[in-house]
C-alpha positions as CSV (number, residue, x, y, z in Angstrom):
1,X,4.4,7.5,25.6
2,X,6.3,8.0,22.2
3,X,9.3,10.7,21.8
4,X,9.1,13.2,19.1
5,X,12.6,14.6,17.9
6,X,12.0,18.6,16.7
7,X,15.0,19.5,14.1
8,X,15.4,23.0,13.2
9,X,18.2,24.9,11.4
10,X,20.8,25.8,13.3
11,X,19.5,24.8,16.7
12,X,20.3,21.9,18.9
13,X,17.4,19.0,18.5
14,X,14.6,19.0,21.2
15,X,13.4,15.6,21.9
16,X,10.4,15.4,24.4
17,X,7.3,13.4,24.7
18,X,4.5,13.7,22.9
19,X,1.2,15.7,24.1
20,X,-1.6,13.3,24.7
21,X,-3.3,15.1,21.2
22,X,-0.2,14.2,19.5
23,X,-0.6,11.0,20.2
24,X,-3.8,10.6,19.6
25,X,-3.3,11.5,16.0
26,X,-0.1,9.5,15.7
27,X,-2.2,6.7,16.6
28,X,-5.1,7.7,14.4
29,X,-2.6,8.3,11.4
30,X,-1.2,4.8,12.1
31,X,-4.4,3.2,11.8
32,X,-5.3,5.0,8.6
33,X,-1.9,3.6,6.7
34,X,-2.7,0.1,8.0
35,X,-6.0,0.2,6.8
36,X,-4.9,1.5,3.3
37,X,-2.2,-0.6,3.3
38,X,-4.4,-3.6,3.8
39,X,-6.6,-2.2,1.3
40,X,-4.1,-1.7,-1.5
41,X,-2.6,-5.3,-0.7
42,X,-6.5,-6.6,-0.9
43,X,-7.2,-4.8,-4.2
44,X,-3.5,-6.0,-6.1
45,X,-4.7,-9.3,-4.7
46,X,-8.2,-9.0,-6.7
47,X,-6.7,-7.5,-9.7
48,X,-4.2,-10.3,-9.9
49,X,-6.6,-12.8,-9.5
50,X,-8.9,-11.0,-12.2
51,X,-5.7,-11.2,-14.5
52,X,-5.3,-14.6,-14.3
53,X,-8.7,-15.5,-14.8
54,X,-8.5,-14.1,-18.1
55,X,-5.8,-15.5,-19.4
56,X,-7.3,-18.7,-18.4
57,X,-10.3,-17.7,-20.5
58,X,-8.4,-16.8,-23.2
59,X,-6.9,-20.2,-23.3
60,X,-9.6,-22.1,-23.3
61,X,-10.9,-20.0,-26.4
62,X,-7.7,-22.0,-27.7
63,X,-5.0,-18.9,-27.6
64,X,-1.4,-19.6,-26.6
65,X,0.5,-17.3,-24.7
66,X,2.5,-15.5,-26.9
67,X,-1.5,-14.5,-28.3
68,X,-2.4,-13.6,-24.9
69,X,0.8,-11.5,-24.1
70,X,-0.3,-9.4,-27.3
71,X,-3.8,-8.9,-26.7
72,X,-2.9,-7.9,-23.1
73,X,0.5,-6.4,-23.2
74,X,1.8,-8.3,-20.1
């Protein structure tokens, strides 16, 4: 079982375990930032993929990249 450290102002630090609710939702709030983790890593993956696909496009439409860098500001 985890240990929870309780600071408060002018008092000595409590440390003691956690309930078996609060550990529960330490555990449920540990699976929730994995999965949006994973899902932000997943979506910059997509958009980066999306990015270069276009600027592939755009150079088979015959622009250079100093064109493509001005049409997309990157």
């Amino acid at each position: 079982m985890a240990k929870i450290t309780i600071s408060r102002p002018n008092q000595a630090d409590e440390i003691r375990d956690l309930t078996a609710e609060e550990e529960t939702q330490r555990q449920t709030d540990i699976s929730a930032e994995t999965a949006r983790l994973e899902a932000d890593a997943e979506a910059k993956i997509a958009a980066d993929a999306k990015l270069a696909s276009g600027k592939a496009k755009l150079k088979e439409l015959g622009l250079d990249d100093d064109e493509i860098t001005q049409i997309i500001g990157i």
